[in-house]
LUMFIDO-671340 format. One line per 8 residues: their letters; for each residue x, y, z of C-alpha. Coordinates in Angstrom, 2 decimals. Example, Ala and Ser with C-alpha at 12.3 -4.5 7.8 and 13.67 -1.06 7.14 Angstrom:
# LUMFIDO-671340
AS = 12.30 -4.50 7.80 | 13.67 -1.06 7.14
This chain:
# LUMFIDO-671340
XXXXXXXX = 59.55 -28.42 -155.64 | 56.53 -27.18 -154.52 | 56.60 -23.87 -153.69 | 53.68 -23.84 -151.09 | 55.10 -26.41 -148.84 | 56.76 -25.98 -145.46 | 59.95 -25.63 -143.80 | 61.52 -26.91 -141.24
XXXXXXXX = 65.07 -26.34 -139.17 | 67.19 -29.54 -139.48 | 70.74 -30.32 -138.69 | 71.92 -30.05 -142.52 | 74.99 -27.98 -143.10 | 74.46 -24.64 -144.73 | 76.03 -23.68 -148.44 | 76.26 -20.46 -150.14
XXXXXXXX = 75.21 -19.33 -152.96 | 77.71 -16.94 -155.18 | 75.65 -14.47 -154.33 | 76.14 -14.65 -150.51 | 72.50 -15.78 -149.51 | 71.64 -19.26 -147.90 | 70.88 -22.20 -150.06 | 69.92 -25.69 -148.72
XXXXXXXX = 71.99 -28.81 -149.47 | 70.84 -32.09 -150.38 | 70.85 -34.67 -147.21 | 70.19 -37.38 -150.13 | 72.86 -39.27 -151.66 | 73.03 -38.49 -154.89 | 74.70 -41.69 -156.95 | 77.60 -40.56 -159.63
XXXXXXXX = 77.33 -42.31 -162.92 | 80.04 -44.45 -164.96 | 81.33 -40.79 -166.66 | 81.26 -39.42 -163.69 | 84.06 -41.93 -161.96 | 86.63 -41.25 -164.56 | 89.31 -38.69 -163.47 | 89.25 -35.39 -165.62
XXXXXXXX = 90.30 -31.59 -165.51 | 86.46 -30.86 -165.47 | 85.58 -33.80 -162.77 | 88.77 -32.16 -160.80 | 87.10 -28.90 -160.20 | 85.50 -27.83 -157.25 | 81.75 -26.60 -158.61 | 81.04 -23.07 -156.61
XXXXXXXX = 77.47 -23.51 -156.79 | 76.13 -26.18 -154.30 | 73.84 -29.35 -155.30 | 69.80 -29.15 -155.84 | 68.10 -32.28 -155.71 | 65.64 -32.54 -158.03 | 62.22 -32.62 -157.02 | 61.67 -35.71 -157.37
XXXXXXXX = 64.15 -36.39 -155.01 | 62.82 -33.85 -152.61 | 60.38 -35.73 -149.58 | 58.71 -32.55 -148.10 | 56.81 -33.27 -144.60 | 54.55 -29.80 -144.20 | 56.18 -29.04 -140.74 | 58.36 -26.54 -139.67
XXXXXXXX = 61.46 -27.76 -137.19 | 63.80 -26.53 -134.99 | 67.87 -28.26 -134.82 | 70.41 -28.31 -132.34 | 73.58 -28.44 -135.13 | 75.69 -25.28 -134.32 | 76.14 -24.92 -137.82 | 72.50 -24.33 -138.89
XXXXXXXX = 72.20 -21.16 -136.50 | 72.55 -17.68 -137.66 | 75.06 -15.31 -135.95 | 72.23 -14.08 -133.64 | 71.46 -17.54 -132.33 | 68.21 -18.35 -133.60 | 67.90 -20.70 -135.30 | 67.95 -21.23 -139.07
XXXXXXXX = 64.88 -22.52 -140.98 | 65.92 -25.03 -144.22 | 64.11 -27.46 -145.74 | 63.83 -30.92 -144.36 | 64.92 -33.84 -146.41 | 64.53 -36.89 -144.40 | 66.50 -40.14 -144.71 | 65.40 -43.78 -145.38
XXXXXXXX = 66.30 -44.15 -141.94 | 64.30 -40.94 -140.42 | 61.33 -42.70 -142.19 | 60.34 -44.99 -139.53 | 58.37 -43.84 -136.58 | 59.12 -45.65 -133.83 | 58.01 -46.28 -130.04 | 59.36 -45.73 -126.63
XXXXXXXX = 59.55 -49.00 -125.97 | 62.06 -49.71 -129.13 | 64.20 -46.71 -127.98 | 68.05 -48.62 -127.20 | 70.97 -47.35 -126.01 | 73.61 -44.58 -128.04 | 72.67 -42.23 -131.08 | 69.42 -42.81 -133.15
XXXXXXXX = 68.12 -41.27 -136.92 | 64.54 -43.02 -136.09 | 61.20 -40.84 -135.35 | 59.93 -40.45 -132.50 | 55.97 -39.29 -131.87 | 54.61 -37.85 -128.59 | 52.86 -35.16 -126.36 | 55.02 -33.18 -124.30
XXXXXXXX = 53.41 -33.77 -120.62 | 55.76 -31.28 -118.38 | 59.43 -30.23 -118.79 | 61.29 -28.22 -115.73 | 65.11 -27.26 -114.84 | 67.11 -29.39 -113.36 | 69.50 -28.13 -111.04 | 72.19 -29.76 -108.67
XXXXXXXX = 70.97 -29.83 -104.72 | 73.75 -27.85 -103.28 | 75.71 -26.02 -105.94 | 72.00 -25.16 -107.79 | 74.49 -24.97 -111.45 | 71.68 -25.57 -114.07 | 72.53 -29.02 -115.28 | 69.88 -29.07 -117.86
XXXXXXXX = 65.89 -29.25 -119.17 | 64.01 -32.30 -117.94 | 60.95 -33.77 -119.70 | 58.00 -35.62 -119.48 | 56.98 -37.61 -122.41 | 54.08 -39.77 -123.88 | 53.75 -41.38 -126.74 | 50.52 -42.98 -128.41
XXXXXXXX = 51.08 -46.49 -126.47 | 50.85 -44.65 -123.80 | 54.35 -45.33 -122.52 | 55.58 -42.53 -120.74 | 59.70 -41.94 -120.88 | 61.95 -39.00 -119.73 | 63.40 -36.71 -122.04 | 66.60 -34.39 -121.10
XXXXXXXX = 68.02 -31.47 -123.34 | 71.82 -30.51 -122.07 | 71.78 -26.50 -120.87 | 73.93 -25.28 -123.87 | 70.67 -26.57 -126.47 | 68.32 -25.52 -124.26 | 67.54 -22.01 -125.43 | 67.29 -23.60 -129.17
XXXXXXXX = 64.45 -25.65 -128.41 | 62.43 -24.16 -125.16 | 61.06 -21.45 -127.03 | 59.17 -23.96 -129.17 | 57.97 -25.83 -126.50 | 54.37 -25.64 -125.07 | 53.47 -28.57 -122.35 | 50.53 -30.66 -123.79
XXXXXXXX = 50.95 -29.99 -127.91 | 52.78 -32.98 -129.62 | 55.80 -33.26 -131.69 | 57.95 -35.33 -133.61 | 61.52 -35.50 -132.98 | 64.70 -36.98 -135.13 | 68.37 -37.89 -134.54 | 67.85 -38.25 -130.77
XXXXXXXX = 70.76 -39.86 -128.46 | 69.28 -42.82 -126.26 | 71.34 -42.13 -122.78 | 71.10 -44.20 -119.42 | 68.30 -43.08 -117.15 | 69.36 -42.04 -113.85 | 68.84 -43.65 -110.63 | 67.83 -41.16 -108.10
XXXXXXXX = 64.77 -39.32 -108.48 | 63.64 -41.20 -111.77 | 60.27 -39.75 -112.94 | 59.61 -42.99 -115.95 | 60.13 -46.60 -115.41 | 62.28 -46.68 -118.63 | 66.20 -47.28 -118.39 | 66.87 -45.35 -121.27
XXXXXXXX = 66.55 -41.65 -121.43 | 65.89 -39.37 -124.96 | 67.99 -36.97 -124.73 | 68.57 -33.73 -127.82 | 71.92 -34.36 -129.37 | 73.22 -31.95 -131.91 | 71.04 -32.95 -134.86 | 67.97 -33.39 -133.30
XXXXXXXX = 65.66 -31.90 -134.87 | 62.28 -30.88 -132.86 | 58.96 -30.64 -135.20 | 55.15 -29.74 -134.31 | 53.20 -32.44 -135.67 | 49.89 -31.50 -136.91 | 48.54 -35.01 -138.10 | 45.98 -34.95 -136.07
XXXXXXXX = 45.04 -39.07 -136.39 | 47.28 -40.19 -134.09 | 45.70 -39.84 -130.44 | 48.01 -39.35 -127.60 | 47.32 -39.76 -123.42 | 46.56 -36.05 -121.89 | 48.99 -36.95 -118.90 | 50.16 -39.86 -117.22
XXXXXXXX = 50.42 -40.28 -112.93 | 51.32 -43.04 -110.82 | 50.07 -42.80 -106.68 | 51.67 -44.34 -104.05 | 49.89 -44.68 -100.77 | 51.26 -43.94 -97.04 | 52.47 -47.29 -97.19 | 53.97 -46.95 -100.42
XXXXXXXX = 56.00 -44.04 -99.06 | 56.66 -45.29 -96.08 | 58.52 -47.94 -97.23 | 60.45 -45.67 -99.96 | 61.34 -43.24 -97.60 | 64.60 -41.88 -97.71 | 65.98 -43.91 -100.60 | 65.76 -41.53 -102.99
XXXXXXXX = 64.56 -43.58 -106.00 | 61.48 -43.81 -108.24 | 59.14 -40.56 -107.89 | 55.57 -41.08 -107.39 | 52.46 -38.88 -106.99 | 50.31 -38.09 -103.84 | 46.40 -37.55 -103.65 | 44.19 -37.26 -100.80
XXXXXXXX = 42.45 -33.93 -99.14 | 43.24 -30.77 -96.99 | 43.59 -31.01 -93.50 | 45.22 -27.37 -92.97 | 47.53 -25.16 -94.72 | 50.62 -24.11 -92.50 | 49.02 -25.43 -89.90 | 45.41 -23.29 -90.30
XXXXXXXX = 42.44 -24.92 -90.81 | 40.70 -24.41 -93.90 | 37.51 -22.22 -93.83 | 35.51 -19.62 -95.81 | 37.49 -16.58 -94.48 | 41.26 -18.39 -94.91 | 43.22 -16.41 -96.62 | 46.97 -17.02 -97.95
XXXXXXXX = 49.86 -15.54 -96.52 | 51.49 -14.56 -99.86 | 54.21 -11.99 -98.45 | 55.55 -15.19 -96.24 | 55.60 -17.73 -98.63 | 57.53 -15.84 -100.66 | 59.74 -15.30 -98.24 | 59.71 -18.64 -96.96
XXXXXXXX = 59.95 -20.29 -100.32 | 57.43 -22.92 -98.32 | 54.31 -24.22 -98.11 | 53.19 -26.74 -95.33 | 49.90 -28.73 -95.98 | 48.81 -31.62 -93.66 | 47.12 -34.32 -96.03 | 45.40 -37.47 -95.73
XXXXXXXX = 44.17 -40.19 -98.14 | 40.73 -41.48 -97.55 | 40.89 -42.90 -94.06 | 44.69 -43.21 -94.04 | 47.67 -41.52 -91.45 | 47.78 -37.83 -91.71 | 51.36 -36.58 -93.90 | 52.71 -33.12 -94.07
XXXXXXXX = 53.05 -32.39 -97.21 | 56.13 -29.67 -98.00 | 55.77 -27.54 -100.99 | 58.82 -25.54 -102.50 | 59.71 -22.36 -104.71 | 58.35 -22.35 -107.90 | 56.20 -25.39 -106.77 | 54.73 -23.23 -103.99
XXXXXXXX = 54.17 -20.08 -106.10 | 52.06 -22.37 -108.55 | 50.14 -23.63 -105.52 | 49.86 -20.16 -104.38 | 48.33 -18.63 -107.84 | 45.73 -21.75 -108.62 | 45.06 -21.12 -104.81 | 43.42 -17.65 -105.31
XXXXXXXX = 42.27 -18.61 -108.48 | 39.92 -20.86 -107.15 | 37.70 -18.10 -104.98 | 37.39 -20.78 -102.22 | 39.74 -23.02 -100.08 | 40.03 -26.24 -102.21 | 39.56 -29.88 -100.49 | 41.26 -32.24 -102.95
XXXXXXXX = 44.85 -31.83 -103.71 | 47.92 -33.67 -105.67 | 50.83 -33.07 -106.12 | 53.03 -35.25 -108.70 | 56.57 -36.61 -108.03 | 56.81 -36.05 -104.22 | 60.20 -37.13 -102.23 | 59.06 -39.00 -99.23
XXXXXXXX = 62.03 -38.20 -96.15 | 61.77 -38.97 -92.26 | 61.81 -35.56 -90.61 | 62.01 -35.58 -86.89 | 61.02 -39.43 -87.09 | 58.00 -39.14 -89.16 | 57.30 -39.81 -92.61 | 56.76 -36.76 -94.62
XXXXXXXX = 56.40 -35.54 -98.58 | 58.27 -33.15 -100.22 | 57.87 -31.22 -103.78 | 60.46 -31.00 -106.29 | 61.22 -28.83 -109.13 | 59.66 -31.81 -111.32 | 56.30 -31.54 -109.30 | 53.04 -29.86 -110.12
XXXXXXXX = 49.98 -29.11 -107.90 | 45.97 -29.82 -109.24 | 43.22 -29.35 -107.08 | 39.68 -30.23 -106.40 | 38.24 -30.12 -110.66 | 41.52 -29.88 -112.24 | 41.67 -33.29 -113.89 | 39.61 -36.43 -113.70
XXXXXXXX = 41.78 -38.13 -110.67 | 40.98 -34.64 -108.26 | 37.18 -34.69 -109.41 | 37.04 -38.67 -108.89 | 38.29 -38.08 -105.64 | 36.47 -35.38 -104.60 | 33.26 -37.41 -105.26 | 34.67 -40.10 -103.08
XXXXXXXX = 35.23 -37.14 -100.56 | 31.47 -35.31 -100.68 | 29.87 -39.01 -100.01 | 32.31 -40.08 -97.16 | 32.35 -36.76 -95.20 | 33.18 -38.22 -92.03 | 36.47 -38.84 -92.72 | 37.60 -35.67 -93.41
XXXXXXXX = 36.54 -34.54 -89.65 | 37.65 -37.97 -88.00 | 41.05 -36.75 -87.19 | 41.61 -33.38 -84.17 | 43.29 -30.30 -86.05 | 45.22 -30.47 -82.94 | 46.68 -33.66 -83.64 | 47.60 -32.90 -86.60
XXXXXXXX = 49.83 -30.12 -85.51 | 51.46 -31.63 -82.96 | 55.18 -31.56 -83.42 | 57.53 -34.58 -83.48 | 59.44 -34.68 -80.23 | 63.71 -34.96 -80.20 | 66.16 -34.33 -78.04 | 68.85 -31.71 -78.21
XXXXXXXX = 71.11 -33.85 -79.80 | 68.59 -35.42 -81.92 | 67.72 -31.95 -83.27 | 71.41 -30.92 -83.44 | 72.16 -34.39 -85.68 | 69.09 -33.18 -87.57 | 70.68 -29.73 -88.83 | 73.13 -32.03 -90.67
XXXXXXXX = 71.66 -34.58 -92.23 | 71.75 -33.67 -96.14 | 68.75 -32.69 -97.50 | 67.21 -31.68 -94.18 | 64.58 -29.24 -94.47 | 62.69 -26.41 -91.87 | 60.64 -28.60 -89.52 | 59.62 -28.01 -85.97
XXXXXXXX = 59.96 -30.33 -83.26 | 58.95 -30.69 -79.26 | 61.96 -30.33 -77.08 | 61.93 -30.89 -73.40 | 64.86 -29.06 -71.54 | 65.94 -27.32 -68.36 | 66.60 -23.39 -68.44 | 70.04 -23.19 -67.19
XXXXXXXX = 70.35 -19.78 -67.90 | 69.70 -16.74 -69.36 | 72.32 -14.75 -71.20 | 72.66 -10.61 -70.17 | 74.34 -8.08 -70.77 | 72.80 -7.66 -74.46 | 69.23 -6.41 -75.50 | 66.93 -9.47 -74.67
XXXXXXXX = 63.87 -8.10 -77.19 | 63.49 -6.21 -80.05 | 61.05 -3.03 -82.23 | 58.87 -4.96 -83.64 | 55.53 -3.73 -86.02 | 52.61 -3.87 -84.09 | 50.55 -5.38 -86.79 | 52.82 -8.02 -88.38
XXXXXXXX = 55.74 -8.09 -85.44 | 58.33 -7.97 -88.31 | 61.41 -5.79 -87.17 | 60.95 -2.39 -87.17 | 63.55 -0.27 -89.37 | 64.29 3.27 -88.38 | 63.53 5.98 -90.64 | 64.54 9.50 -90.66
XXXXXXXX = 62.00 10.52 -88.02 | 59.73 7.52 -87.88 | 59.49 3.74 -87.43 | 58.62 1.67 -90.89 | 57.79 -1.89 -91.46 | 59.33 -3.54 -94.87 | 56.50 -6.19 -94.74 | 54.06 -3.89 -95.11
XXXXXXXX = 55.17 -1.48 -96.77 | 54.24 0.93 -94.73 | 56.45 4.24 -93.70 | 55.21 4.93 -90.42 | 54.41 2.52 -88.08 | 53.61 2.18 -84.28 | 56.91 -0.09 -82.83 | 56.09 -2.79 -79.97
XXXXXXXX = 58.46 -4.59 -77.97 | 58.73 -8.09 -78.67 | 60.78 -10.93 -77.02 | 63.90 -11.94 -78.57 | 66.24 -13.60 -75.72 | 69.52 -15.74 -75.60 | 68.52 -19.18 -72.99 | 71.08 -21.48 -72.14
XXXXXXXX = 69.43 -24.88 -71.75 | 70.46 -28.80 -71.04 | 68.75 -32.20 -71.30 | 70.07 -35.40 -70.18 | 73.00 -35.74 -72.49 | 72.99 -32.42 -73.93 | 73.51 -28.69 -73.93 | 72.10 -26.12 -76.56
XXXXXXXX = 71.30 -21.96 -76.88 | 67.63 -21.66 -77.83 | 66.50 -18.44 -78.29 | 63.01 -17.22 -77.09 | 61.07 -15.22 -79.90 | 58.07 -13.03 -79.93 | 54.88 -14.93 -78.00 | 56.67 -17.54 -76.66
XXXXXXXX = 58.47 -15.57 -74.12 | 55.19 -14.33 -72.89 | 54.45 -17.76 -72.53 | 57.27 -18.92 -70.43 | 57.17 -15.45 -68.49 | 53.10 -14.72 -68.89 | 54.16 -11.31 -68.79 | 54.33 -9.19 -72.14
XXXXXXXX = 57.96 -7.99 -72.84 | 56.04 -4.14 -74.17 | 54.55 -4.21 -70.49 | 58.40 -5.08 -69.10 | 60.34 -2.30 -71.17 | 57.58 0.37 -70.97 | 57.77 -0.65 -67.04 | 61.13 -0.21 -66.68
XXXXXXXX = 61.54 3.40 -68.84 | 58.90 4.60 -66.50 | 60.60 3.89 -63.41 | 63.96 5.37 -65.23 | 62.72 8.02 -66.44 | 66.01 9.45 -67.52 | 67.16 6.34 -69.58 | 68.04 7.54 -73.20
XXXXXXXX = 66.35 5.39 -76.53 | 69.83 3.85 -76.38 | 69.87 2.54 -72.65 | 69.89 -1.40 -73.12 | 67.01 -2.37 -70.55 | 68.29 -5.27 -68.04 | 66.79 -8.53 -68.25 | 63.90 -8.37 -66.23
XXXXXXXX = 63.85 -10.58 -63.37 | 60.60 -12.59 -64.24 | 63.14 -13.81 -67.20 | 65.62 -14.70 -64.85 | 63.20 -16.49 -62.78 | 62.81 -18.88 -64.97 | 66.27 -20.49 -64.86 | 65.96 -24.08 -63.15
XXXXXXXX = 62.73 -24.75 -65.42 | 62.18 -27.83 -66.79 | 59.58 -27.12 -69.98 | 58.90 -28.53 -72.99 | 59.70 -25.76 -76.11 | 58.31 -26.19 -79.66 | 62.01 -25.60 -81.90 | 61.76 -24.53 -85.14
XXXXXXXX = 64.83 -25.67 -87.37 | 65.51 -22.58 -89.62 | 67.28 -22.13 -93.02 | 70.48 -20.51 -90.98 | 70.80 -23.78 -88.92 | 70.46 -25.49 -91.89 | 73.14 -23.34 -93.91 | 75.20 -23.28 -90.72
XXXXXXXX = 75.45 -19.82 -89.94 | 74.01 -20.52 -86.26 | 73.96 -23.21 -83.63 | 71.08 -21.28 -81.76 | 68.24 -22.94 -81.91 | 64.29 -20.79 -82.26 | 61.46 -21.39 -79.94 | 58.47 -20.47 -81.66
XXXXXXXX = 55.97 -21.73 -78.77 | 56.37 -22.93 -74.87 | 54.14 -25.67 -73.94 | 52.12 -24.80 -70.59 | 53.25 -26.36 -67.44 | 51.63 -29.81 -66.65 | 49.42 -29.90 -63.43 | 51.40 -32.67 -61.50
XXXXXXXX = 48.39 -35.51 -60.45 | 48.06 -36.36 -56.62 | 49.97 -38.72 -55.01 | 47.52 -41.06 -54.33 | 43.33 -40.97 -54.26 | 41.85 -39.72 -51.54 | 38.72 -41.79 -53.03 | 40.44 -45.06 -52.47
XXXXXXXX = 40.91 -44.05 -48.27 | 37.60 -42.67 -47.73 | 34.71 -44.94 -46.45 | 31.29 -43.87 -46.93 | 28.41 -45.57 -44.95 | 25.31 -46.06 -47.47 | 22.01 -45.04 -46.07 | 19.48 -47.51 -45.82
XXXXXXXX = 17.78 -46.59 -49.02 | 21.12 -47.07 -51.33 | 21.60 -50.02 -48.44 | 18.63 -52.18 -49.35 | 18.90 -51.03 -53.30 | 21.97 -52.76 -53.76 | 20.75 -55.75 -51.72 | 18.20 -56.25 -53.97
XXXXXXXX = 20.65 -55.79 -57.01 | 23.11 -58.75 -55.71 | 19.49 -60.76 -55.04 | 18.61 -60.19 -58.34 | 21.54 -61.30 -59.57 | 22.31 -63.93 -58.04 | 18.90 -65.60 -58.86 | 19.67 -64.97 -62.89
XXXXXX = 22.69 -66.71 -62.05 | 20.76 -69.55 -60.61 | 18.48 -69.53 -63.61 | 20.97 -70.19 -66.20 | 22.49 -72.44 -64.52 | 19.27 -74.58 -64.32
């Protein structure tokens, strides 16, 4: 054998040599002669020292391989490097497209596009590694490795290099949230064995998408199938518009696990787009990265669902984020963009943001649909109420309005990080509301009491200590009675839908904003009623006008 040639890990079981170290077993046949068919003592004895092929038996391929088998991994798990002595069968490179059904020794070629975790919605128990794949057809397929191989291979693999890959299992594709138009899925069965391929001849696709548009989506909304990709540009990013000076919350999104970006494709219906956990830290850090607010985005493998009655996208673990040069679709795009300008102003940021309206029980049916996310929503109700006999606001940080936590002999924000802080009362109150049909608890947070109240809850509390001056820091403060005022209101609240709604630990319902009241219009117009005499000027002007008329009329008509 040649001594300067490769290795690679493959599924062959492991032998040992009398001396204790590893030695590599044949995977070839190896034909027994006439003499050696005839029973004997010397034919009945088991040999202790295993079979070499000779070398011209021997096939070496120059790459070094990683198996699945159990049995080729050492006691510390990694896994066990042997030389590779491929079959007749392992010979024959094939395609995606001749990939069948149930376990395969063919080869298969192709660039690794993406790979992520796939985890179940609810229980979030790792069920295994998802994959992109191309090969050089440039058929794209899915590839899955089952959870218990997946630290044997994931180390090796680097989205974008290429490999070759053996004794493969061809498994049904499944039918919700399918990433490849193929039925059949390549998944890692116990022998596969994973190689780098360096033969550089073969030319492979960079990446593969597939773009639906809003009417695309629309019509795939909520049925959880095929998963396609999104492109278009920026209207605002949760719900700010996007300038030199925007900056990125980073401190929320990670602790909303959210990003909300309104998009739109070319001269299309505007879309919020919903970006999620490791999704939205990606956004986040090729965000920054870029120095400047980008204006092209997409986002691959987006799950169109109907929140609050309209249409909206949502990432998934299987989706990644490119932006305004990233790759030749963004920059093709943002060409279109720079030359058609006008577009990307035709539509009012405060359109955009307008909330869906529901009902109360159209919001409480939302909280249970499965796979209902945070959304916000316009609610009209009447104030029935307004629970006492509990503390109606809350210590907030005056700079982020977080709630303050009480040190040993100061006030301290979490959010900032900060260990002494100046605290600011903020509204946090309990309303009791009704529409036609239904009855809800919403509860009033931070600005938006001030905007059902127009007075500050800081002015209310610091009011009411001064005129009780001997009111301890534990006295609950009364609700005040421009709160209580309020009952028998009729007004239209912006409801945010939180993750503990969603989880079920509370009914209660946020308002995050209350719409101003409407100015009701006159009964009727006074303009209508009135009578005003023309003076002789206007008087003989208009004459003149119906004259004039009346003679082009003539003229036409011959």
């Amino acid at each position: 054998m040649n001594s300067n040639s490769k290795n690679s890990a493959s599924g062959d079981l492991i032998s040992k040599k009398p001396n204790g170290k590893d030695a590599v077993s044949s995977a070839a046949p190896v034909k027994p002669s006439a003499a050696s068919m005839k029973p004997s003592a010397a034919a009945m004895k088991i040999s202790a020292a295993p079979t070499i092929p000779s070398v011209a038996s021997m096939k070496p391929i120059g790459q070094s391989g990683v198996s699945g088998d159990s049995s080729s991994t050492k006691r510390n798990g990694k896994a066990v490097v042997c030389s590779d002595v491929p079959s007749d069968n392992s010979d024959r490179v094939v395609f995606f497209k001749d990939v069948t059904f149930g376990p395969q020794e063919d080869e298969l070629r192709f660039r690794l596009i993406h790979f992520w975790e796939a985890k179940h919605a609810f229980s979030k128990i790792l069920m295994g590694l998802e994959m992109l794949l191309v090969d050089a057809e440039g058929t794209v397929i899915q590839g899955f490795i089952p959870p218990s191989r997946m630290d044997t291979y994931l180390r090796h693999m680097k989205p974008g290099s290429t490999y070759r890959l053996t004794n493969f299992f061809g498994s049904k594709t499944k039918k919700v949230y399918r990433v490849a138009d193929p039925d059949v899925t390549i998944a890692f069965s116990w022998k596969s064995v994973l190689s780098d391929l360096t033969d550089t001849s073969t030319w492979f696709p960079e990446d593969r998408f597939r773009f639906h548009g809003y009417e695309q989506f629309e019509a795939a909304c909520d049925l959880k199938g095929d998963l396609y990709d999104f492109i278009g540009h920026i209207k605002l990013v949760n719900e700010q518009a996007l300038n030199e000076s925007f900056v990125l919350d980073e401190v929320e999104i990670a602790s909303d696990r959210r990003i909300l970006v309104h998009v739109q494709t070319h001269d299309g219906p505007v879309m919020k787009l919903y970006i999620w956990d490791k999704v939205a830290t990606a956004f986040c850090e090729k965000f920054i990265s870029l120095g400047k607010p980008p204006s092209v985005i997409m986002v691959t493998t987006v799950n169109p669902k109907r929140l609050g009655g309209a249409l909206s996208l949502s990432s998934l673990s299987s989706s990644r984020v490119f932006f305004d040069t990233d790759v030749h679709q963004t920059r093709e795009y943002l060409a279109w963009l720079e030359s058609n300008s006008e577009v990307a102003n035709r539509v009012n940021a405060e359109i955009v943001t307008k909330a869906e309206t529901a009902t109360i029980g159209e919001l409480l049916t939302y909280m249970k649909q499965e796979g209902a996310q945070v959304a916000w929503f316009e609610c009209t109700a009447t104030i029935d109420d307004v629970v006492r006999g509990s503390a109606w606001y809350y210590i907030a940080c005056g700079g982020c309005k977080t709630k303050a936590t009480k040190g040993p002999t100061t006030l301290m924000c979490r959010k900032c990080g900060k260990t002494e802080i100046t605290g600011a009362a903020e509204y946090l109150s309990k309303l009791s509301v009704y529409d036609n049909n239904d009855h809800a608890s919403f509860v009033l947070l931070g600005d938006a009491g001030f905007e059902l109240t127009g007075k500050k809850a800081s002015v209310l509390v610091e009011s009411y200590y001064e005129a009780n001056e001997g009111s301890g820091d534990d006295h609950v403060v009364p609700v005040p009675q421009v709160l209580i005022d309020t009952i028998g209101q009729k007004r239209t609240f912006v409801i945010k839908i939180s993750k503990h709604n969603l989880e079920g630990k509370t009914q209660a319902l946020t308002v995050t904003k209350v719409l101003p009241l409407e100015v009701p219009a006159l009964g009727y117009d006074l303009a209508a009623d009135v009578v005003v005499s023309p003076t002789a000027d206007e008087g003989v002007k208009r004459g003149a006008d119906m004259i004039v008329s009346d003679d082009a009329k003539r003229a036409k008509s011959g």
